[in-house]
C-alpha positions as CSV (number, residue, x, y, z in Angstrom):
1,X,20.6,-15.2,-7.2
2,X,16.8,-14.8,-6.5
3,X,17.6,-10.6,-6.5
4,X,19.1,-10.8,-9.6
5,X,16.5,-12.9,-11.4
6,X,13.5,-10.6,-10.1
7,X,16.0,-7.2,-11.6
8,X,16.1,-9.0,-14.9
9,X,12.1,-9.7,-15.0
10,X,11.6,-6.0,-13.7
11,X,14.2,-4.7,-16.7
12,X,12.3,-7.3,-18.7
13,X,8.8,-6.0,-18.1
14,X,10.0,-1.8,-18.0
15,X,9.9,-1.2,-14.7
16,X,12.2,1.3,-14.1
17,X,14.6,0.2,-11.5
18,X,13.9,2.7,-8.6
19,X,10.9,1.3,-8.6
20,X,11.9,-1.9,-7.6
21,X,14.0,-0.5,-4.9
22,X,11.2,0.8,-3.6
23,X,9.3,-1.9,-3.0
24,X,12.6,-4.1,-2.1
25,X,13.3,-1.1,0.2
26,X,9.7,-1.1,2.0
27,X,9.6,-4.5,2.4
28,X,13.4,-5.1,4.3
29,X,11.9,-1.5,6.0
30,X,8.6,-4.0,7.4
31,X,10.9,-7.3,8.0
32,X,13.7,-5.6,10.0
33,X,10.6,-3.5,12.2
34,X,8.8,-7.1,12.4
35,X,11.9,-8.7,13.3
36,X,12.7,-5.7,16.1
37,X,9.5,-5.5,17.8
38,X,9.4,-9.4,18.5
39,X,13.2,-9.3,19.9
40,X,12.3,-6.5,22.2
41,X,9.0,-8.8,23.5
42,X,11.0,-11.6,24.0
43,X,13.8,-9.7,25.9
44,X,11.3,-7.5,28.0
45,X,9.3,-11.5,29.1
46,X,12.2,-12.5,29.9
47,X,13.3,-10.1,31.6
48,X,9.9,-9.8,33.8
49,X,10.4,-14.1,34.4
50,X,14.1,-12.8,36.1
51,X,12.6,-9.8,38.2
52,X,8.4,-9.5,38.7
53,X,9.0,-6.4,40.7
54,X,10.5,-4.5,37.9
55,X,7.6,-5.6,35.3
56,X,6.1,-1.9,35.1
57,X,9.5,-0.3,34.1
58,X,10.6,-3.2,31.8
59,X,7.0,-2.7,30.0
60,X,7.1,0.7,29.8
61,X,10.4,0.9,28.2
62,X,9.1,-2.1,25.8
63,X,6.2,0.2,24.7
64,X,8.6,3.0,24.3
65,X,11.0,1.7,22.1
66,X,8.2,-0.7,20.2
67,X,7.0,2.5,19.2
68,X,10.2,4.0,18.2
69,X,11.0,0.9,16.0
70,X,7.4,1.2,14.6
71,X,7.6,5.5,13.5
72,X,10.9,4.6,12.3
73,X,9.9,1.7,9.8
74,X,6.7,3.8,9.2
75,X,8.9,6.5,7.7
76,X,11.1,4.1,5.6
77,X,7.9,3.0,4.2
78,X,6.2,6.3,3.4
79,X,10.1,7.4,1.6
80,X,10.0,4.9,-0.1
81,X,6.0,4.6,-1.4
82,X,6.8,8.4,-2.6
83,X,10.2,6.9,-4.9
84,X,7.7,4.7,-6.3
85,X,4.9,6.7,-6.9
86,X,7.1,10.0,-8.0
């Protein structure tokens, strides 16, 4: 419902529609990274609570895929800043 009202004010106002996308795009592109990156903190804590000894590994492999997650949502957001700006 809320989608659908925001198309209609960006059909309303000329916005092309790819436009919108874009910016609907970057923003899920941020959330779902956001959202990622704070699931893989609270599993790697956890995880160190259960075993201290392994906290090095567990942290290294947090870093590691936090930074994954991160270039990915990067690139989502650069793709989809060029629809908009092209």
């Amino acid at each position: 419902m809320m989608l659908e009202t925001m198309l209609l004010q960006a059909a309303v106002a000329g916005l092309e529609i790819s436009k919108v996308g874009a910016a609907i795009g970057a923003g899920l592109a941020v959330i779902g990274a956001g959202f990622g990156i704070g699931k893989i903190g609270a599993s790697a804590m956890e995880a160190i609570a259960r075993q201290p000894e392994a906290s090095g590994n567990i942290r290294t492999s947090m870093i590691i895929v936090a930074a994954l997650i991160e270039g990915v949502a990067l690139l989502a957001v650069v793709v989809c800043l060029l629809v908009f700006f092209l």
